[in-house]
C-alpha positions as CSV (number, residue, x, y, z in Angstrom):
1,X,171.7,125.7,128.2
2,X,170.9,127.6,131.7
3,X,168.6,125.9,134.3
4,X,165.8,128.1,133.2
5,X,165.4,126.8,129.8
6,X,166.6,123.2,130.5
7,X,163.3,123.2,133.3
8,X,161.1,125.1,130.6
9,X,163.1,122.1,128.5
10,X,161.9,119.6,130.9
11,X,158.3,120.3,131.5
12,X,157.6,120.6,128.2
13,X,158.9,116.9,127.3
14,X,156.6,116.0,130.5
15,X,153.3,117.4,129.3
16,X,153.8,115.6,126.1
17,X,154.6,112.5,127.3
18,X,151.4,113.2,129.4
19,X,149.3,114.0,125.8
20,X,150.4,110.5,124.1
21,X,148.9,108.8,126.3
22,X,147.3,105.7,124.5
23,X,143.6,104.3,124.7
24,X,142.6,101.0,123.9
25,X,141.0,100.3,120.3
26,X,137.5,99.4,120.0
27,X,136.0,97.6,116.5
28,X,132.6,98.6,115.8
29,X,131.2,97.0,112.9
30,X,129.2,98.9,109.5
31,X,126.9,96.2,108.7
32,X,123.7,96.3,110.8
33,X,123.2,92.5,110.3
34,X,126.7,92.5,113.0
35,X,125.7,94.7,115.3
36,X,126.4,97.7,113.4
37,X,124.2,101.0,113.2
38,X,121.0,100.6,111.0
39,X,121.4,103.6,109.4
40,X,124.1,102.1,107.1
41,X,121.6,99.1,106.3
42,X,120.0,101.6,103.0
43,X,124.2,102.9,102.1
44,X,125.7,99.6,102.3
45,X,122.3,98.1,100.0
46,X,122.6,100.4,97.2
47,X,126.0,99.9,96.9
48,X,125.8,96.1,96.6
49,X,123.2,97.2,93.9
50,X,125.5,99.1,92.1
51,X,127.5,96.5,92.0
52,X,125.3,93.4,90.6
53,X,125.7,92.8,87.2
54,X,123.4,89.7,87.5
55,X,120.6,89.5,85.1
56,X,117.2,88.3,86.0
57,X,116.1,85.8,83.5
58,X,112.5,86.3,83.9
59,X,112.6,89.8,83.0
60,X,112.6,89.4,79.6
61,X,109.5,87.8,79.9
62,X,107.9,90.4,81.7
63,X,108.8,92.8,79.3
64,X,107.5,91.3,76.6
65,X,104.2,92.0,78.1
66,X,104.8,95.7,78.2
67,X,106.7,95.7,74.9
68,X,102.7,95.8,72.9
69,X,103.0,97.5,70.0
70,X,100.5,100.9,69.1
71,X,97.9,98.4,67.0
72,X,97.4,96.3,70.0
73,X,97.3,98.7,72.2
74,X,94.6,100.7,70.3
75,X,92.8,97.2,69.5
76,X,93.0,96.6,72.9
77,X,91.6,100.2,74.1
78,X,88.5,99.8,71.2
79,X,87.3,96.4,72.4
80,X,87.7,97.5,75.9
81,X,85.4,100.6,75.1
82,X,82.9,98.8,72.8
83,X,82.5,96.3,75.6
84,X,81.4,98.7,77.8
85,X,79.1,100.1,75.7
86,X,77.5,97.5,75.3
87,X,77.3,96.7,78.8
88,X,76.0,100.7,79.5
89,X,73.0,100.0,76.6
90,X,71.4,97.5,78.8
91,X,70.0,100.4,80.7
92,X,68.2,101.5,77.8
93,X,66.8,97.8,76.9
94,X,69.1,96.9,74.1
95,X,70.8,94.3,74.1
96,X,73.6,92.3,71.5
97,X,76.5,90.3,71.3
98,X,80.5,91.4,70.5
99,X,83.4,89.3,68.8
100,X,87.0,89.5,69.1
101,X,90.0,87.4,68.0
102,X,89.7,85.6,71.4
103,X,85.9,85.8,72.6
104,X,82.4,85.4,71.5
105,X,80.6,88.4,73.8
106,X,76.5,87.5,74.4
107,X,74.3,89.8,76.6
108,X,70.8,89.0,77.2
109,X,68.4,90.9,78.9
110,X,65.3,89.1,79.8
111,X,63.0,91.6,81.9
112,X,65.7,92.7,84.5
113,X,67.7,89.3,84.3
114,X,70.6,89.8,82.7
115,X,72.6,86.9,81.3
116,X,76.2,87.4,79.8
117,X,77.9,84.6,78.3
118,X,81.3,84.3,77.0
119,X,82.8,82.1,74.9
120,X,86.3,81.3,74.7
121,X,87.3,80.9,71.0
122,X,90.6,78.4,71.1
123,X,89.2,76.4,73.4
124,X,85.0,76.5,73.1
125,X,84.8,77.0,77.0
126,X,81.5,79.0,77.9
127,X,81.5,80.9,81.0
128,X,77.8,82.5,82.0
129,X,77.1,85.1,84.1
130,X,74.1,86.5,85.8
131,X,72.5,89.0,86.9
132,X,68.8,89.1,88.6
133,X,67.1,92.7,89.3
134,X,68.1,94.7,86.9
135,X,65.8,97.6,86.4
136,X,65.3,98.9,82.5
């Protein structure tokens, strides 16, 4: 090897000795509870959701609200519309009374007072409602 390359030689080992030069390590943490950046708070959620395989034992309860069959449903959706039919003929005068499985349905018009009473089937409870200044 001539002086040439062993100085080319040389300098080369020299700048990469200069180039590994080591920095310290700094630990920044994920979680945003720790410190870490709150845009990892939604990620690091939805993958701890992804990973529950715990079942809530109150939702079967609450679906068996929703889980109404298409009798109930339409029973439901008649009573609710005869109801307020009932309700709109008071403008006109009329009045009348409604039964269902769980209520006894009374509406009285007496010269612009209105009385609705309702009567709770299982239990015989009577709730009454007025309404003074009604205009027929």
């Amino acid at each position: 090897m001539n002086s040439v390359s062993r100085a080319v030689w040389l300098l080369a080992v020299a700048i990469a000795c200069q180039q590994a030069a080591a920095t310290e390590m700094v630990y920044t943490p994920v979680n945003p509870a720790f410190g870490g950046n709150p845009l990892n708070g939604t990620w690091l959620l939805n993958n701890a959701q992804s990973q529950n395989d715990h079942q809530d034992p109150s939702i079967k309860s609450r679906s068996s609200i929703a889980g109404t069959s298409a009798l109930e449903r339409f029973t439901n959706q008649l009573e609710s519309r005869l109801l307020s039919q009932l309700l709109d003929n008071i403008s006109n005068g009329n009045t009348g009374s409604m039964s269902t499985d769980s209520f006894l349905i009374n509406v009285i018009d007496d010269s612009g007072a209105l009385t609705i009473q309702v009567t709770d089937r299982a239990t015989g409870e009577v709730s009454e409602i007025q309404v003074n200044g009604l205009n027929p």
